[in-house]
N, C-alpha and C positions, 0 to 999 in steps of 0.2 A: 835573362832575368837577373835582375842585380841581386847581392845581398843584401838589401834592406826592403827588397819586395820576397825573397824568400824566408824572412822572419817574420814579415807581416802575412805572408801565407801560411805560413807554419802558426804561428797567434790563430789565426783563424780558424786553422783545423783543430789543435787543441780544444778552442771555446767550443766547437761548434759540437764534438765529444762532453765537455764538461758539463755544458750548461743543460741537458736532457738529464744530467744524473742527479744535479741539484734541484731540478724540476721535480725529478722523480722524489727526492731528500723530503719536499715542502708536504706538509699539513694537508694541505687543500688538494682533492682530491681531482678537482676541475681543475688547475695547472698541473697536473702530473699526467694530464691527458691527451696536452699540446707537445707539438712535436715540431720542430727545428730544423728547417730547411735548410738553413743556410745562416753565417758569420762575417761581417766584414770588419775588418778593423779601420782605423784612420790611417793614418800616412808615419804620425805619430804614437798610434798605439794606444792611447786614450781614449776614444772614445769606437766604440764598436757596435753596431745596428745587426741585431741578431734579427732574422725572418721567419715568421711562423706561419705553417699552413693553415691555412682560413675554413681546411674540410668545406663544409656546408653548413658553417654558422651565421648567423643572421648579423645584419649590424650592430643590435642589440648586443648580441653576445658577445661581441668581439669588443664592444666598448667594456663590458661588466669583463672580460679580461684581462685585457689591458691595463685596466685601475688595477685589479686585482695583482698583476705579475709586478705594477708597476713599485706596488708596494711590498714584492717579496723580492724586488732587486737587491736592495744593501746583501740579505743572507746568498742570493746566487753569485755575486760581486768576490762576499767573501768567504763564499765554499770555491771559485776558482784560483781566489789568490792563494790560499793554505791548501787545496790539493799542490800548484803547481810550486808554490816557497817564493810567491811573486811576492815583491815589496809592496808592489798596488795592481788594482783587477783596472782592464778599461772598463767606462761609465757604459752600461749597454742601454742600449735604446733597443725594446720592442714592437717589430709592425710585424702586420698579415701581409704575403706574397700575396699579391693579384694576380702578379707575370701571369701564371699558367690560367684560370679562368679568363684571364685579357686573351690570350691567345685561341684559347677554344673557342671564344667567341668569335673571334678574324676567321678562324677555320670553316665556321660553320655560315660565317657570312660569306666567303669563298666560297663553299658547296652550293649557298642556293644562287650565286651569281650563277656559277656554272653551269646548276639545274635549269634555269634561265635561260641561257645562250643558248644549251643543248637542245631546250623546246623551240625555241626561236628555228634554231636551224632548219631542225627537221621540218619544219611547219612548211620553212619556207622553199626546200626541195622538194614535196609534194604538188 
């Protein structure tokens, strides 16, 4: 790993600590709810795509989030630069992880392939 991907990983662990505390910091009750999966940063440090776990909210909700965090970024921005004495915060972008319910769905499409097969088989040994 080079040194400029151990500062971008390090950036990342930082935000990814900060940004639940400044979530926690905000007014609104429903963002101090959400929780923070994961941080990436760019390549240049600018711009960084924080991921929020989706729980089990509806699309609805996640849009009425969204606007909502969308408009409390400036103060999350710059509650990380004056914790860390940065001169500028990167720009965050917020989305909901899928990854993990994408995956439990492959899983669970895998188990009834297999429930499938496994009746198949037997049928056809009898």
């Amino acid at each position: 790993m080079t040194p400029a991907e151990i500062k971008i990983k390090r950036t990342d662990a930082i935000l990814a600590e900060l940004i639940p505390e400044a979530l926690s910091s905000l007014n609104d009750a429903r963002l101090r709810e959400l929780d923070v999966i994961e941080v990436r940063c760019s390549r240049g440090k600018s711009d960084a795509k924080v991921y929020l776990d989706p729980h089990h909210y509806s699309e609805e909700e996640r849009r009425i989030f969204l606007k909502q965090i969308r408009k409390a970024r400036p103060i999350i921005e710059d509650y990380c630069m004056k914790d860390q004495g940065w001169f500028r915060s990167p720009t965050l972008e917020f989305v909901f992880d899928d990854h993990f319910q994408k995956t439990q769905q492959i899983e669970e499409l895998f188990k009834k392939i297999s429930k499938e097969r496994h009746g198949k088989g037997t049928s056809d040994e009898s």
